[in-house]
C-alpha positions as CSV (number, residue, x, y, z in Angstrom):
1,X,0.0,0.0,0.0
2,X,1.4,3.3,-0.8
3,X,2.0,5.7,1.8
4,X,-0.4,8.2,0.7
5,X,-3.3,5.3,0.8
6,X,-1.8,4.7,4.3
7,X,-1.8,8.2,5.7
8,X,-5.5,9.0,4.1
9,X,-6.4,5.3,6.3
10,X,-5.2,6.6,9.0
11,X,-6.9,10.5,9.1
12,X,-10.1,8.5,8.1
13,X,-10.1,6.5,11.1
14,X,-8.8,9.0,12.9
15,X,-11.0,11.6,12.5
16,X,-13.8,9.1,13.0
17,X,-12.7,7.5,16.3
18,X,-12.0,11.2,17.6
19,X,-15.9,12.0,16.7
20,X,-16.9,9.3,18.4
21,X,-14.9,9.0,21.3
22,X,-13.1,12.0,21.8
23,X,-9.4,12.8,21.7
24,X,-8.7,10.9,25.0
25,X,-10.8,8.1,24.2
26,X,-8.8,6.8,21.3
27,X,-5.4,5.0,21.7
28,X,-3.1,4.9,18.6
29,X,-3.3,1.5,18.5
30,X,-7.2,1.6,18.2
31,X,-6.4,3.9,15.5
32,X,-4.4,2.0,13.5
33,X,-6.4,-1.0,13.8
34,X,-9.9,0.9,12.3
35,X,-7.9,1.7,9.6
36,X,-6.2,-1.6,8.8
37,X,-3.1,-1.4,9.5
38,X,-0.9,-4.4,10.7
39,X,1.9,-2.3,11.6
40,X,1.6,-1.4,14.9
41,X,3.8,1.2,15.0
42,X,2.1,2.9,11.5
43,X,0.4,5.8,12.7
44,X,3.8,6.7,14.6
45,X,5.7,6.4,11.8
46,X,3.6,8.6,9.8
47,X,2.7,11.2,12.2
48,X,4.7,11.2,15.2
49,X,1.6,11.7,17.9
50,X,-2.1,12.4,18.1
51,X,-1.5,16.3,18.5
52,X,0.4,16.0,15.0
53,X,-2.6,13.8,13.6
54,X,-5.4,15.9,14.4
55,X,-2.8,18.3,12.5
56,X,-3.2,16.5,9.6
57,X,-6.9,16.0,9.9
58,X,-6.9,19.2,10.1
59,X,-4.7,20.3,7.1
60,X,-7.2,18.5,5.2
61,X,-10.2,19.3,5.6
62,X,-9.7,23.1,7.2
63,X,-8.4,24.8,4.1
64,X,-12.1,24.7,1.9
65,X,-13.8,25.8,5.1
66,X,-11.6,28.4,5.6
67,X,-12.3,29.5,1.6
68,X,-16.0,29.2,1.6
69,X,-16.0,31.4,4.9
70,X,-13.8,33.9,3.1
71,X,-16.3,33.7,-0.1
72,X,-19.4,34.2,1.9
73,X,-17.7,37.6,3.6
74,X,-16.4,38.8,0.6
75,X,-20.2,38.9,-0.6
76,X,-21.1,40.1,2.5
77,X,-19.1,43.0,2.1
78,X,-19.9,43.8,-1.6
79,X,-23.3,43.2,-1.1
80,X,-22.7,46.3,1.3
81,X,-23.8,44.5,4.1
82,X,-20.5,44.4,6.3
83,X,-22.4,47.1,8.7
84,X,-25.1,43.8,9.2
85,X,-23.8,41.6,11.9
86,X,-26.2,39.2,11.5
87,X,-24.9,38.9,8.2
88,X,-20.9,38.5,9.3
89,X,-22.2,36.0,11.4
90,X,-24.2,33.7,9.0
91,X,-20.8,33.8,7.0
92,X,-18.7,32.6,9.9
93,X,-21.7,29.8,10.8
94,X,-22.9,29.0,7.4
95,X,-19.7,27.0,6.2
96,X,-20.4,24.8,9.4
97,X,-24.0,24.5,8.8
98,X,-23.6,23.2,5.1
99,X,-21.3,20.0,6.9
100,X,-24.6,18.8,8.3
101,X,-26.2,17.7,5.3
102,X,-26.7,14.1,6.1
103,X,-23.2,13.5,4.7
104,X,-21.8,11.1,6.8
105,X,-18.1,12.4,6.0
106,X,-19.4,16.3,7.4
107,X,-20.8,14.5,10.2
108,X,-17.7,13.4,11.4
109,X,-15.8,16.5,10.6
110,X,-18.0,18.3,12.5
111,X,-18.0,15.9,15.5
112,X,-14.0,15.8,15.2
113,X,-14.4,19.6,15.4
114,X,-16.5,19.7,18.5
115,X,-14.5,16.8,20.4
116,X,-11.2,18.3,19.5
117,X,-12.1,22.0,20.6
118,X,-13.0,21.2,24.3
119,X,-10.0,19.1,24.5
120,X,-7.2,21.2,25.1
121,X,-4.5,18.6,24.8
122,X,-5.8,17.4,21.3
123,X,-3.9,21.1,20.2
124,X,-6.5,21.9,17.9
125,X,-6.8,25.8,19.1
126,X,-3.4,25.7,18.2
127,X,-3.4,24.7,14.9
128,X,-6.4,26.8,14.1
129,X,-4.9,29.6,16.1
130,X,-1.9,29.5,13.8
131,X,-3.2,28.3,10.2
132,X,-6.5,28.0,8.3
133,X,-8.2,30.8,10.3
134,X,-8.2,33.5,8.0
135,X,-11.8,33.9,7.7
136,X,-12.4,33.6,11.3
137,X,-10.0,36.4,12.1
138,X,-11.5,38.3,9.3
139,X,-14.8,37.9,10.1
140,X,-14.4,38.4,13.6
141,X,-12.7,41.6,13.7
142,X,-16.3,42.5,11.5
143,X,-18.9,41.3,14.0
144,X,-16.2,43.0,17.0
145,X,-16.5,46.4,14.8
146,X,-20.1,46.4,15.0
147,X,-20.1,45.3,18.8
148,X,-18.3,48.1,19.8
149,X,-20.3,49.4,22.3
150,X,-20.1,45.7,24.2
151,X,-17.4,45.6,27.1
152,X,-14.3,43.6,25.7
153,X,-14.9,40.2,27.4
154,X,-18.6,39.9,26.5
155,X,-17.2,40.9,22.6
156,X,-15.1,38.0,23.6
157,X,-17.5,35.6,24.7
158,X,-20.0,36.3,22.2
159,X,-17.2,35.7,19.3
160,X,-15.9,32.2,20.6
């Protein structure tokens, strides 16, 4: 099998068992069983560590959320409505929204999402901190414009 095929195994099971389970819930081995693997050692060899695997789930999926986010506030802001926060918002949510369509691969995505997020070791706020966030940094700094008048940690609160 070529390394590719094993690497896209791995993330697939990954990113599954992560849905399901949560980051803590999964052990590498489990991981590299869902996906086949007979190596044991596999999912080391290719990624190093969960943190760097949720990485890579990450790196694959993030980039076309991050563009359709960007899309949607681009036509926010030429359809002049960059002064409508309920607008910005929809733009930030939407991409998210459109993952629940039934599809079973947004399902997990989205789950993976949620389970990495409110797991502070998985290092997902890290890796979203630090790549693939334009259009969360963009669009935020829109809806904090129009919430000027809101002391700083509710602005805060009400953006996360």
């Amino acid at each position: 099998m070529s390394t590719d095929r094993t690497q896209e195994l791995l993330i697939d099971a990954a990113e599954r068992l992560f849905a399901e389970h949560g980051f803590d819930g999964v052990t590498l081995k489990q991981i590299t069983a869902e996906a086949g693997q007979r190596n044991a050692s596999a999912l080391q060899y290719h990624f190093g560590s969960k943190v760097e695997l949720v990485r890579a789930i990450v790196a694959r999926r993030m980039p076309a959320l991050n563009e359709r986010r960007n899309r949607l506030l681009d036509e926010v802001a030429q359809s002049g409505r960059a002064g409508d926060l309920r607008a910005v918002v929809e733009a930030l949510v939407r991409p998210l929204a459109e993952l629940c369509d039934g599809r079973e691969e947004g399902h997990h995505w989205i789950r993976f999402l949620a389970q990495a997020w409110s797991n502070p070791r998985s290092g997902l706020g890290d890796v979203v901190r630090n790549e693939f966030n334009t259009g969360v940094v963009r669009g935020g700094l829109m809806a904090a414009a129009l919430m000027g008048d809101l002391p700083t940690e509710v602005m805060r609160l009400r953006l996360s």
